[in-house]
C-alpha positions in Angstrom: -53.4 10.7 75.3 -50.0 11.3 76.3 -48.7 10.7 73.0 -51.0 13.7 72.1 -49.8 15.5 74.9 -46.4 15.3 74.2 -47.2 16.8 70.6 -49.2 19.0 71.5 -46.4 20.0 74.2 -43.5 20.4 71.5 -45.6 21.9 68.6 -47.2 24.5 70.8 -43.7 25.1 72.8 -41.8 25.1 69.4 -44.2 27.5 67.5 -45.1 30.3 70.1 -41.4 30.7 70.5 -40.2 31.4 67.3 -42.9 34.0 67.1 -41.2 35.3 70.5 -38.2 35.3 68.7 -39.4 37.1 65.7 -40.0 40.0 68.8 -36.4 39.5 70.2 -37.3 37.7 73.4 -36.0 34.5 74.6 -37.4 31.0 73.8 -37.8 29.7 77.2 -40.9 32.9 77.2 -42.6 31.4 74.0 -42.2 27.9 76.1 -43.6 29.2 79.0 -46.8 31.0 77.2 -47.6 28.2 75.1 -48.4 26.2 78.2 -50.0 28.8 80.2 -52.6 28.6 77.0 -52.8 24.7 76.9 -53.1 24.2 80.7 -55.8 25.0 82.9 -55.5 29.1 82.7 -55.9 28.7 79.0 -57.9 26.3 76.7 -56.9 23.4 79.5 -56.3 20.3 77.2 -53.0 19.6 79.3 -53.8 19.1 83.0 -53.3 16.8 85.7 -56.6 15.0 84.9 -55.5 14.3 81.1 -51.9 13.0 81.6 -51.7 12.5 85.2 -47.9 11.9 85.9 -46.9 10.1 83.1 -44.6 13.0 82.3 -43.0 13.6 85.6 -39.9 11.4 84.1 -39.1 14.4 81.7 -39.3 17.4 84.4 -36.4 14.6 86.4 -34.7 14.1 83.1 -35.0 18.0 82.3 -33.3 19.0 85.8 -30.9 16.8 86.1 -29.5 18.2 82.3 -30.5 21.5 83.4 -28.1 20.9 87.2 -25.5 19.5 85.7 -24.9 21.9 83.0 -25.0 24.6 85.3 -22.0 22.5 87.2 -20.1 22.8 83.7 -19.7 27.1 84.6 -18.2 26.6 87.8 -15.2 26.3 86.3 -12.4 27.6 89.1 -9.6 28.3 86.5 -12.1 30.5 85.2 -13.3 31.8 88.6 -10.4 32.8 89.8 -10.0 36.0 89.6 -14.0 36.4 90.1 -14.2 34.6 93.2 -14.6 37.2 95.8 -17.0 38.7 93.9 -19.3 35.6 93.3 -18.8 35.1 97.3 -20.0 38.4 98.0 -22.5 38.8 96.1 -23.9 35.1 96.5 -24.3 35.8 100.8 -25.3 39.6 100.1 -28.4 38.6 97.4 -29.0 35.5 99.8 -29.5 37.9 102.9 -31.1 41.1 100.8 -33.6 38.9 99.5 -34.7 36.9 103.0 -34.4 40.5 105.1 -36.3 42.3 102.4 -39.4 39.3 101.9 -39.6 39.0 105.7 -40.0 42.6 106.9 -42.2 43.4 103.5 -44.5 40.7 104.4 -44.4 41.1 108.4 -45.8 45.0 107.4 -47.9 44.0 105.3 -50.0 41.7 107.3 -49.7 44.0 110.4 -50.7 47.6 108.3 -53.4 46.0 106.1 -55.0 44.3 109.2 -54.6 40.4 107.6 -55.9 38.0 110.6 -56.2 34.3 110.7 -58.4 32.6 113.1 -56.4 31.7 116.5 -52.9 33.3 115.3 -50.7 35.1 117.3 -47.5 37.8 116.9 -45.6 34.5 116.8 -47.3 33.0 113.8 -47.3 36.0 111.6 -43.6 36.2 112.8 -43.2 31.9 111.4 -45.0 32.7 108.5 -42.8 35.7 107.5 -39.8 33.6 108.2 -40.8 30.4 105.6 -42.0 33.0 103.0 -38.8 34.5 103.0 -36.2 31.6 103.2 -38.5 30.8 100.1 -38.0 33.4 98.6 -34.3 32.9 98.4 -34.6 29.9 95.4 -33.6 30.8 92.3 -34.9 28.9 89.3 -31.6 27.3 87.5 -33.1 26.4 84.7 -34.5 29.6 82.6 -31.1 31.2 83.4 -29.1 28.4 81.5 -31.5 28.3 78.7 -31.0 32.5 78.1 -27.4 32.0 78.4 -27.3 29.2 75.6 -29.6 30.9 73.2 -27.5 33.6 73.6 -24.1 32.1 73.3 -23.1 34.0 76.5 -19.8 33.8 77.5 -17.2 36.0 79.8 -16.8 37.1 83.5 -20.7 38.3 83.7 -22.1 35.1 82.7 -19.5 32.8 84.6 -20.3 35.1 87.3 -24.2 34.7 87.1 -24.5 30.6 86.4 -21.6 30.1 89.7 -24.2 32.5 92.0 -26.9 30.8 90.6 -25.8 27.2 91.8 -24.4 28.5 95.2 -27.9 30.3 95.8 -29.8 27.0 95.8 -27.5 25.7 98.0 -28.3 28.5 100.3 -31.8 28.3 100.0 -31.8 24.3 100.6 -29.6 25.2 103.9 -31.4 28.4 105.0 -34.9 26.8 104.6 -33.9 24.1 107.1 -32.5 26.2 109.6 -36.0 28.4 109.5 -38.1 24.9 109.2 -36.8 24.3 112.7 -36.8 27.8 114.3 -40.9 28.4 113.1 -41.6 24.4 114.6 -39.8 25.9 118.3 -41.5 29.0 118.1 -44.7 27.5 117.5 -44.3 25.2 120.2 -44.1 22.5 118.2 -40.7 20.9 119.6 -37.7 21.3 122.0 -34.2 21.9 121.4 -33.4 18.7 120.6 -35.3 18.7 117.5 -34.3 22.3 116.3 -30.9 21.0 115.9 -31.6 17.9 114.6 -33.4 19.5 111.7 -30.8 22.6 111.6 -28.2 19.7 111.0 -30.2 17.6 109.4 -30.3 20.3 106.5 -26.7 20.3 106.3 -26.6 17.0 106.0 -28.7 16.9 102.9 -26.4 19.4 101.3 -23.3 17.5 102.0 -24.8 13.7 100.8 -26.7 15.5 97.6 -22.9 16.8 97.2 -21.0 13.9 98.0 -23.5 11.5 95.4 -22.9 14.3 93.1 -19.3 14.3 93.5 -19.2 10.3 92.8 -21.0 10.6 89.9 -18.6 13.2 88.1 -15.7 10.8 89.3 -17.5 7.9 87.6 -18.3 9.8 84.5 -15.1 10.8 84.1 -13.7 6.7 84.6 -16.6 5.8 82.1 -16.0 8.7 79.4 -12.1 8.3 79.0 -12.7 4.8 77.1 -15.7 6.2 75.3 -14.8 7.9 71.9 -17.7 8.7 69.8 -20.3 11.3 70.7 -23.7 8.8 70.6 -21.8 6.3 72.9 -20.7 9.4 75.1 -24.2 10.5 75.0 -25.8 7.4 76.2 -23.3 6.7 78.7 -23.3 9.8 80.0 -27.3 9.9 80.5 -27.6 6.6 81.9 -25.2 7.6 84.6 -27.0 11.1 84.9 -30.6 9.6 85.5 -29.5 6.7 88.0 -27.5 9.7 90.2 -31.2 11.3 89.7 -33.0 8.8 90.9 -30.9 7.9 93.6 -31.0 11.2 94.7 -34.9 11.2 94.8 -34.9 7.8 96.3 -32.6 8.7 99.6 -34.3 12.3 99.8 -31.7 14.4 98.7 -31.5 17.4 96.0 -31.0 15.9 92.2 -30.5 20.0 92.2 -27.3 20.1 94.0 -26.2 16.2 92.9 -26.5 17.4 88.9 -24.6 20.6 89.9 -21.9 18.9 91.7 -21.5 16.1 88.9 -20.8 18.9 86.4 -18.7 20.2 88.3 -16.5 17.9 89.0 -15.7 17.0 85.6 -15.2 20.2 84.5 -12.2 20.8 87.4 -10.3 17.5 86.4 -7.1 17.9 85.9 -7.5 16.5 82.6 -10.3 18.7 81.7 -13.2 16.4 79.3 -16.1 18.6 78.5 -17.0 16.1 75.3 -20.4 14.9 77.5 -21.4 18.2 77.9 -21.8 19.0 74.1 -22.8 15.0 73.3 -25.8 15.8 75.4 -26.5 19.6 73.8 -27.9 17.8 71.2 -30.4 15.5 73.1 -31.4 18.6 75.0 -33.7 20.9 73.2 -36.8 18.9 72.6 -36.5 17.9 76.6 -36.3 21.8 77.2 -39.2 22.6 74.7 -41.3 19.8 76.7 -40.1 20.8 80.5 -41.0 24.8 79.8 -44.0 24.1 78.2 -45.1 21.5 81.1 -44.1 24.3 83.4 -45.9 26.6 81.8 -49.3 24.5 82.0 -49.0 24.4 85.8 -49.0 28.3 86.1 -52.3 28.8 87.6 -53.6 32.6 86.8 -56.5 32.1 89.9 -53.2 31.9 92.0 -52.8 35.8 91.7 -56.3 36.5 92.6 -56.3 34.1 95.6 -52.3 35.3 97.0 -53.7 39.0 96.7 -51.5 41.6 98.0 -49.6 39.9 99.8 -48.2 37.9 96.4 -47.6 41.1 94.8 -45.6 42.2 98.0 -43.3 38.3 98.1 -42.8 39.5 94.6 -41.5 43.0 94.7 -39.6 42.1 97.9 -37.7 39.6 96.6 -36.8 40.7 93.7 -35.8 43.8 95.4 -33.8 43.0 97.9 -31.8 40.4 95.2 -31.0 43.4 93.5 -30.3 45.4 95.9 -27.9 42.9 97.9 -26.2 41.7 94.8 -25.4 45.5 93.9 -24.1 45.5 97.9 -22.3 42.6 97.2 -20.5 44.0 93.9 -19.7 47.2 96.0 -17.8 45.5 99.1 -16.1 43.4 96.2 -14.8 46.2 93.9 -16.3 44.3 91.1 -17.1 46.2 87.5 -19.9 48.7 87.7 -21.7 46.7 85.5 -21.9 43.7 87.7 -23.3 45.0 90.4 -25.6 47.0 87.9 -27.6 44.0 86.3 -26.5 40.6 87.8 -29.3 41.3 90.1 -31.6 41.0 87.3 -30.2 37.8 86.3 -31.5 36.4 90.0 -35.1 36.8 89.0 -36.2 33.5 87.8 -37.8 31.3 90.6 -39.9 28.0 90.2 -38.7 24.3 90.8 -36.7 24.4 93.9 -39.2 27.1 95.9 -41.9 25.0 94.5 -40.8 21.7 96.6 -39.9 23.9 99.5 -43.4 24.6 99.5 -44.1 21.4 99.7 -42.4 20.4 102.6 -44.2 23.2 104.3 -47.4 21.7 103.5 -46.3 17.7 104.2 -45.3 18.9 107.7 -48.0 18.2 110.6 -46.8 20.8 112.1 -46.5 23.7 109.7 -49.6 23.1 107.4 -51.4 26.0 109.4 -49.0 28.4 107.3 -48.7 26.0 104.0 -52.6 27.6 103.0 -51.0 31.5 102.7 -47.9 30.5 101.9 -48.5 28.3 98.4 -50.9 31.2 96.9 -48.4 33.8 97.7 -45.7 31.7 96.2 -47.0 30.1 93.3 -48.3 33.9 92.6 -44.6 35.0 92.6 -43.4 32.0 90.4 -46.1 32.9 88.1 -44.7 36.6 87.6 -40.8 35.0 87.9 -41.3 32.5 85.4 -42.6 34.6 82.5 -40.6 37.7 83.3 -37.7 36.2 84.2 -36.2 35.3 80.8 -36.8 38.7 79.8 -34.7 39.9 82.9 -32.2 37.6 82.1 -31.5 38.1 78.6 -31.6 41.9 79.6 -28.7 41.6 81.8 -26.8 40.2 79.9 -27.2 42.1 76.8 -25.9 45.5 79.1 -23.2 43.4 80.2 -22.3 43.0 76.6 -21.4 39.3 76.5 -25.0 38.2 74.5 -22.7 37.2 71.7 -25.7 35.8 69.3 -26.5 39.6 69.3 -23.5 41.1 68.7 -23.1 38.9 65.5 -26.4 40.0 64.2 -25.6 43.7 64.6 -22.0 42.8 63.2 -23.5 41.0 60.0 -26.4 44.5 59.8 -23.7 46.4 59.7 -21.8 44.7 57.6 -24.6 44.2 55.1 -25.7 47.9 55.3 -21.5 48.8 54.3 -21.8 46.4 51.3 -25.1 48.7 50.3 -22.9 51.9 50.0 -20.2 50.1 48.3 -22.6 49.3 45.7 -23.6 52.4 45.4 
């Protein structure tokens, strides 16, 4: 059955996109769609009941490629002129998007009259507060695959994948922090443990970083007596999937371990970006599968059950993103066309606010909230996920760096000047 599965997974993921394509929108969509229609919203032949979690090892494989990849951006030669504007509008999206989700959601509860059983000001307060540290995880992954297909390049896209890895790092940080302010306010704990948890979230950050970090040094000892492309390749992924599972194993963020790996290597001294296009050509059947298997855990009852308040998460976050990365670009002084669309870009939200969410409901403590929250969240991934591309690829386009569109309209044109020519 999972031999099916996996078929069924590439086939479907593989065909709905190039008829997505055929309507100029991005792949990852026709990935995404495909298993919305094989999984339980749509004909449900891919499900937890049929394959279980016998393909959990591609979503790790997936992210870990997807992480370190997004490392290979931050370059800082290539940042440097850019990086006050990536600093900006990294804390200015990060706050806009947790000030606008909280007070959104706070109003919405108090005006439309929602009440839960025993809850005081407090708890709508704590709820508020996770939703919209939550709300500050963008999805990685989507964002890459746009910018590939595209074959973006310039001071837009650098711009975009460097916010994109700093904002998980935010949200990682930021969720912690709120973790142990709700568990105080609730009465859950003293001091004590509000700053162990506040420091034990920056001490994630820094070992995810640090493994990270020792895996791009490794890497680059390993790849400097490698010289083909397969042995480059297979070196390179073994190395890649043991920092992932380590990473998994001691609790920390394969996220923020991939990201820092990539980075690494791509800051050397002697800069060796061989691995990264030795592994381009293992990637796109992993992709195909990870969207698809996304895709088939987007659960359309989720809107009906998160209600208004999901359509509020929603609209909240993706406004204040915009809105704070347009503050951002302002204090800055970047181009107008920065702080115009690279908002947009911040859409895309799945993997990382999906485990926040679960930490919220593995907590003792905080499982009260975790039966609003998830609804409301998976609801917002829901809209993310399948807009998001679209959003992505948008922004881009305006900022005129989608280079696999400006050949097209290069070889119309040309085409259309042979025509008169000939006549």
């Amino acid at each position: 059955m999972v031999t099916l599965g996996i078929a069924l997974l590439l086939a479907s993921g593989f065909l709905v996109a190039k008829i997505c394509q055929r309507f100029r929108l991005p792949s990852v969509t026709g990935y995404i769609l495909a298993g919305v229609f094989l999984g339980p919203s749509g004909i449900n032949i891919i499900n937890s009941q049929s394959i279980g979690s016998n393909l959990d090892h591609f979503t790790s494989i997936a992210l870990m490629l997807i992480s370190f990849g997004i490392g290979e951006h931050v370059e800082l030669k290539k940042l440097q002129d850019q990086f006050r504007t990536v600093a900006w509008i990294a804390a200015c999206e990060a706050i806009g998007a947790f000030i606008f989700v909280f007070a959104a959601v706070f109003l919405t509860i108090h005006f439309t009259g929602i009440e839960v059983d025993g809850w005081q000001l407090k708890n709508y307060i704590a709820l508020s507060l996770l939703l919209a540290a939550v709300g500050l995880a963008t999805a990685p992954a989507a964002t890459l695959l746009v910018t590939r297909e595209l074959k973006a390049s310039g001071p837009f896209t650098a711009s975009l994948l460097a916010i994109v890895a700093i904002d998980n790092g935010l949200a990682i940080m930021i969720f912690g922090f709120v973790m142990a302010f709700v568990q105080q306010i609730s009465g859950q704990s003293g001091d004590a443990f509000f700053y162990a948890v506040f420091i034990n979230g920056f001490a994630t950050i820094g070992k995810s970083l640090l493994l990270g970090i020792f895996t791009g040094l490794l890497l680059d000892l390993v790849l400097r007596n490698l010289q083909s492309r397969e042995e480059m390749m297979t070196g390179g992924l073994a190395l890649l999937l043991l920092c992932s599972e380590l990473a998994g194993f001691l609790n920390l963020s394969p996220l923020l371990a991939g990201m820092a790996a990539g980075f690494i290597l791509v800051n050397r001294a002697e800069r060796d970006v061989r691995i990264f296009r030795a592994l381009n050509n293992f990637e796109p059947p992993i992709y195909v599968m990870f969207f698809t298997l996304a895709g088939t855990h987007l659960d359309i009852r989720a809107m009906g059950t998160a209600g208004i308040l999901g359509a509020i998460y929603f609209l909240a976050r993706i406004s204040g993103k915009i809105n704070g990365a347009a503050l951002g670009s302002r204090i800055a002084g970047a181009p107008q066309n920065m702080g115009r669309y690279i908002g947009m870009g911040l859409l895309p939200q799945a993997g990382v606010a999906i485990g926040l969410i679960f930490l919220i409901a593995g907590d003792p403590a905080l499982s009260a909230y975790s039966a609003m929250i998830t609804p409301v969240v998976l609801a917002g991934v829901f809209i993310s996920e399948l807009l998001g591309p679209l959003t992505v690829r948008f922004a881009i386009q305006q900022a005129g760096e989608a280079h696999v569109l400006n050949d097209e309209k290069a070889s119309d044109e040309n085409g259309k000047s042979v025509g008169k020519n000939d006549e």
